[in-house]
N, C-alpha and C positions, 0 to 999 in steps of 0.2 A: 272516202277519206274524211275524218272527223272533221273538224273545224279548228279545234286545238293545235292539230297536223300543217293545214293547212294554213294558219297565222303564221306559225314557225316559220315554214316555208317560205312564206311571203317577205318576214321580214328578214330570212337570211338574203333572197334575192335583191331587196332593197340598198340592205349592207353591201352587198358586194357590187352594187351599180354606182352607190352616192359618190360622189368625190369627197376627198378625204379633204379637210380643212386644217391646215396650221392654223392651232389655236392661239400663241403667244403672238406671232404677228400680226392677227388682226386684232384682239385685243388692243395689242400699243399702239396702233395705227387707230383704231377708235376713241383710243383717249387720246393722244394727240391731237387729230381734227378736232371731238370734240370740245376738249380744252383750249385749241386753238380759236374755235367758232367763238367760245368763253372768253378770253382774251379778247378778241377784237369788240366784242359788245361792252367791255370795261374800257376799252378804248377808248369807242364812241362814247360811251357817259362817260369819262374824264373829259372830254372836250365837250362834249357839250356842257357839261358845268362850269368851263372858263369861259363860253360863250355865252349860254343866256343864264338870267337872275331868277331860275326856278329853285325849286326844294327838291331834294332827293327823289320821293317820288312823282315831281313831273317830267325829270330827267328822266327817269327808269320808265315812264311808260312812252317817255317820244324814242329812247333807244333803244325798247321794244317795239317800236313800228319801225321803224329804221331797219331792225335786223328781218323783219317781217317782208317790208317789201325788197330788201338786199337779194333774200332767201326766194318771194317768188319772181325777180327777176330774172335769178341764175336758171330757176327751173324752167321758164319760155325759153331760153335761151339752150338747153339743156345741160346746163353744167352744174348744178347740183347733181344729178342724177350720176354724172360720171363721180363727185366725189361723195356722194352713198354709197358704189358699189366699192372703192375702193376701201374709205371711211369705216364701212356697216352703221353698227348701232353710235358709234359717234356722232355722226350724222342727223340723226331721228331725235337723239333727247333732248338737245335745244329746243329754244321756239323756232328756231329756225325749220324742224321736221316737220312741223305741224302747219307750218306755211305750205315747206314743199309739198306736202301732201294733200294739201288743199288746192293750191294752185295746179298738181299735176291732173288733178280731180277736173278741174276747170277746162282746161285746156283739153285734155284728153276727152270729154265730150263737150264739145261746143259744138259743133256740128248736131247738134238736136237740139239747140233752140237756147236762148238764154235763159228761160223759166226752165223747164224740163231737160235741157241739158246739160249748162253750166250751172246753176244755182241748185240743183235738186240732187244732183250728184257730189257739188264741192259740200252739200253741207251734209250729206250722207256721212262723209268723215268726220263731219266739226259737231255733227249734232249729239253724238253721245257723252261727247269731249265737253261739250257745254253743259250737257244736263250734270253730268256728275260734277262737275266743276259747283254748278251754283247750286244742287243740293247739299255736297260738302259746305262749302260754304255756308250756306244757311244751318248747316248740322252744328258746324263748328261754335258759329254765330250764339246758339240756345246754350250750348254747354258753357260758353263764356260769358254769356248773361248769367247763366244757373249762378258759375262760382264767383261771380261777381254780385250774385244778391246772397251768397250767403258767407 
């Protein structure tokens, strides 16, 4: 049997095992959560800006640690996880996903050691997230020097 034969194959037996997904359902159920997760972080900086006497951006980075540790609380606890599976990708695109998934990273090996369990794993996640982060950033950075010198 070819190989071409046997892809076929393969993926019809695939198809016919998957479970089939409503797509509109989860869709609006991911925008909601994650609109909702959105809402509650406008929340929090709305009050926190009748609270204390910062700028814009110190409010926006204390209610992104806010929704940071909100997010790995839920996940020790495990109740993010339940409203991932429900949520999907609503869930994930906040900062809040990137908590979770940091912190499920943690947790889920700690048992091998704080160096070599928790931190070499949690940032097994966070480490690509950062580099692209701060090379973008630094990319960004040169092109807006560039069109600002000339």
């Amino acid at each position: 049997m070819n190989v071409e034969k046997r892809n076929q194959r393969y993926a019809e037996y695939i198809s016919k095992i998957s479970p089939r997904t409503r797509a509109f359902p989860s869709m609006f159920w991911a925008f909601v959560i994650g609109g909702l997760i959105c809402v509650i972080g406008e929340l929090i900086f709305m009050g926190l800006m009748e609270i204390f006497d910062y700028d814009e951006k110190g409010i926006g980075a204390l209610t992104s640690s806010i929704l940071i540790m909100i997010a790995a609380i839920l996940t020790g606890f495990g109740i993010y996880d339940r409203i991932g599976n429900f949520a999907g990708g609503g869930s994930i695109v906040p900062i809040t996903g990137f908590s979770n998934s940091m912190a499920a990273a943690a947790i889920e090996h700690r048992k091998e050691g704080i160096i070599f369990g928790t931190c070499a794993n949690m940032f097994k996640v966070a480490g690509p997230v950062i580099v692209v982060g701060i090379t973008l950033s630094m990319l960004v950075g040169v092109v807006y020097f560039i069109i600002g010198v000339i």
